[in-house]
C-alpha positions as CSV (number, residue, x, y, z in Angstrom):
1,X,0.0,0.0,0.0
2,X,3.0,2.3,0.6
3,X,3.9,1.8,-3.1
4,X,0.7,2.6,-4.1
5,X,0.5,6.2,-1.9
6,X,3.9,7.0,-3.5
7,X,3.0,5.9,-7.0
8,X,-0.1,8.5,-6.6
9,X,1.5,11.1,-4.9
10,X,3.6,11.1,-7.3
11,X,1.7,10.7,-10.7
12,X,-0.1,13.8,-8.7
13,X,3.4,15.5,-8.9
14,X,3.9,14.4,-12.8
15,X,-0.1,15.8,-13.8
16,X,1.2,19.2,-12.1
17,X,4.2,19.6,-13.5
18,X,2.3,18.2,-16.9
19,X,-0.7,21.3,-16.0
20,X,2.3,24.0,-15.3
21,X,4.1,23.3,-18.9
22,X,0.9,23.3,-20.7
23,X,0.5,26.8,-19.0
24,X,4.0,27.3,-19.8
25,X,3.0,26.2,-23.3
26,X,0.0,28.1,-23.9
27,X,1.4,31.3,-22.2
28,X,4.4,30.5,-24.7
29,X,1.9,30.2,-27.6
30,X,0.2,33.8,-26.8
31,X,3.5,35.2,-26.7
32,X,4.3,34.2,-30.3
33,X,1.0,35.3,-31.6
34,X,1.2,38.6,-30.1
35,X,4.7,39.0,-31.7
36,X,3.4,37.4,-35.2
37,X,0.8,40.6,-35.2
38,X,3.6,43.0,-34.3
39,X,5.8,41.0,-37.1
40,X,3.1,42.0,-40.0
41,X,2.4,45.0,-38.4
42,X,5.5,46.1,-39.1
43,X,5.6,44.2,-42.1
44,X,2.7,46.6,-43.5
45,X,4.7,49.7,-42.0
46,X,7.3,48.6,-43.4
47,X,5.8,48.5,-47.4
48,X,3.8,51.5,-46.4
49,X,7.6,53.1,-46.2
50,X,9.0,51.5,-48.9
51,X,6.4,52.8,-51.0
52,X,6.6,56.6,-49.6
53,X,10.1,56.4,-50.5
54,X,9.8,55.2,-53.5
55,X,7.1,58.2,-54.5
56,X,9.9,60.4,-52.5
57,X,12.5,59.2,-54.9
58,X,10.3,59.8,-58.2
59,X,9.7,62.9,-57.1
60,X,13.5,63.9,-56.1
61,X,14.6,62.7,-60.1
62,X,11.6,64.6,-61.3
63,X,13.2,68.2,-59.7
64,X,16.7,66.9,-60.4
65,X,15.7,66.6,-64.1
66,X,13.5,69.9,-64.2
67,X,16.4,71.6,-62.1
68,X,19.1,70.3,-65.1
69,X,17.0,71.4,-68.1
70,X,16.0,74.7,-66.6
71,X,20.0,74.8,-65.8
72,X,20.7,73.6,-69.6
73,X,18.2,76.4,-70.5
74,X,19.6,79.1,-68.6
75,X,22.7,78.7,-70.1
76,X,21.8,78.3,-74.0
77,X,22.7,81.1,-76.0
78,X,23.0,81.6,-79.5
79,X,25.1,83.1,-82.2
80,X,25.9,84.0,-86.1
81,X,27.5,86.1,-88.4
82,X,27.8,86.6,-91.6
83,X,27.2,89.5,-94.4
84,X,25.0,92.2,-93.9
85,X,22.9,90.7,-96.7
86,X,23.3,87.3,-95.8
87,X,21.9,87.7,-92.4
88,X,18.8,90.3,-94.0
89,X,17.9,87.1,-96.2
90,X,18.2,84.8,-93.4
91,X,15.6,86.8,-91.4
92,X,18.6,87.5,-88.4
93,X,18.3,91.5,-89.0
94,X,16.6,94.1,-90.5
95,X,18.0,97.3,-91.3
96,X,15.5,100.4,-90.8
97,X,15.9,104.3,-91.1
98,X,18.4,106.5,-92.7
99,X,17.6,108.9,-95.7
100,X,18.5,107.6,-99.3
101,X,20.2,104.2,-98.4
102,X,22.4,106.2,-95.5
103,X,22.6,105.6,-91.7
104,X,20.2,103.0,-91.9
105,X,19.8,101.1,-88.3
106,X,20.9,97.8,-87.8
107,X,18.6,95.4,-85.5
108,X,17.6,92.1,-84.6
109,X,14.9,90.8,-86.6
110,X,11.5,90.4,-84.6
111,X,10.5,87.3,-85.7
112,X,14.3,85.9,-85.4
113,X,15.3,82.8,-87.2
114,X,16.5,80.8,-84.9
115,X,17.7,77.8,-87.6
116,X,20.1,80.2,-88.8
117,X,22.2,80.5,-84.7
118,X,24.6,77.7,-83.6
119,X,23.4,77.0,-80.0
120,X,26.2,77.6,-77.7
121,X,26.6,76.6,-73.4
122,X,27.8,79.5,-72.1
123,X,29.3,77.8,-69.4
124,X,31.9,75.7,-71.5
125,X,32.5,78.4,-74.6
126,X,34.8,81.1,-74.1
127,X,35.9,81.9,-77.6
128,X,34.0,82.1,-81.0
129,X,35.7,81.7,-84.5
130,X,34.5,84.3,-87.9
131,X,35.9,85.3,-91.0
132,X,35.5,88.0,-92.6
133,X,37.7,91.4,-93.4
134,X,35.8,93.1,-90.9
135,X,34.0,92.3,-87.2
136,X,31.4,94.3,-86.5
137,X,28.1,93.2,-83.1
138,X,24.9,93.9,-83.9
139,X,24.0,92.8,-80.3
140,X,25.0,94.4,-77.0
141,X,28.0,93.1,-75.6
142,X,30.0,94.9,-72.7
143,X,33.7,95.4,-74.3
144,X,35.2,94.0,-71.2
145,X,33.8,91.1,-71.4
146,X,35.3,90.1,-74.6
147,X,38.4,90.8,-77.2
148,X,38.8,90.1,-80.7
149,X,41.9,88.7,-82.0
150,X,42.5,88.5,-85.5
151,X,44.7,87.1,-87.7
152,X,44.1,88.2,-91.5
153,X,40.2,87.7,-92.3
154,X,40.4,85.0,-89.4
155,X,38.9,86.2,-86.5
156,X,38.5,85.4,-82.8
157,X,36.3,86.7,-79.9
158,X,37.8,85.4,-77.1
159,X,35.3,85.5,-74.1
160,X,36.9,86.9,-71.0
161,X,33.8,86.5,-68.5
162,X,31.0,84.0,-69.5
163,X,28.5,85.8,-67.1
164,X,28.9,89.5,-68.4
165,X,29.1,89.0,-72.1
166,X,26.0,86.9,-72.3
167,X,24.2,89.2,-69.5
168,X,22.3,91.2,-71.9
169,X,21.8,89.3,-74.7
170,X,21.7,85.5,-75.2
171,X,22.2,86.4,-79.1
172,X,25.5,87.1,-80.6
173,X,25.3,88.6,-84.1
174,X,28.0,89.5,-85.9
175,X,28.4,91.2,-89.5
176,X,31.0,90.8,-91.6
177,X,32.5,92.2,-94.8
């Protein structure tokens, strides 16, 4: 009979330590739900943020890309030369005024033809190459900015500030003879 109290006594020990790790267990099996839910919680956070950067990003290269061609604009200028009549019959000036074929005024043309100009970036040209016997600028050009060099008919404006020459004008016309 001993046997028997201490074969129940402890099967009584065995179903409670049985009942405290299914406890331990189920209390164990909460704790990984609860951090499963935090897991796709953060999850979803986590593709909610991928996303928002992604948009971010799109929009950052859509200003990087508007700020480069409104930098690539800002900086296009335009020039030409040739003869007097050459650039009448190319629609780059007009000449206006003057009594019996004298003094007439040389300007730009109001409805410019813009095939006619080489397009230039001011930032990277600093010297321009004509022929002709003589230079002469329809457009206004500060003559500091700039100096001609020639060597026979060959002829070239060397640009000594970028900023200044271009400042009034992003046309250069030049006449020749």
């Amino acid at each position: 009979m001993k046997k028997v109290e201490e074969l129940n006594e402890s099967l009584t020990n065995k179903n409670l330590q049985i009942e405290e790790l299914q406890n331990m267990i189920t209390h164990l099996m909460d704790k990984i739900q609860v951090q499963e839910e935090e897991i796709e919680m953060l999850r979803v956070e986590l593709a909610d943020l991928d996303r928002e950067y992604v948009e971010l990003l799109e929009a950052y290269q859509e200003q990087t890309e508007l700020t480069f061609e409104t930098l690539q604009e800002l900086n296009r200028a335009y020039w030409a030369y040739g003869t007097k009549s050459e650039l009448e019959d190319n629609n780059v000036i007009v000449r206006e005024g003057g009594f019996l074929g004298m003094n007439k005024k040389t300007y730009l043309a109001d409805d410019i033809n813009d095939d006619y100009f080489t397009q230039v970036d001011i930032t990277k040209t600093d010297q321009i190459q004509v022929t002709g016997k003589k230079v002469q600028f329809i457009t206004d050009h500060p003559s500091s900015a700039y100096e001609i060099v020639s060597n026979g008919e060959n002829h070239v404006i060397k640009i000594k500030d970028q900023k200044s020459f271009w400042k009034v004008s992003k046309y250069l016309v030049v006449v020749v003879d």
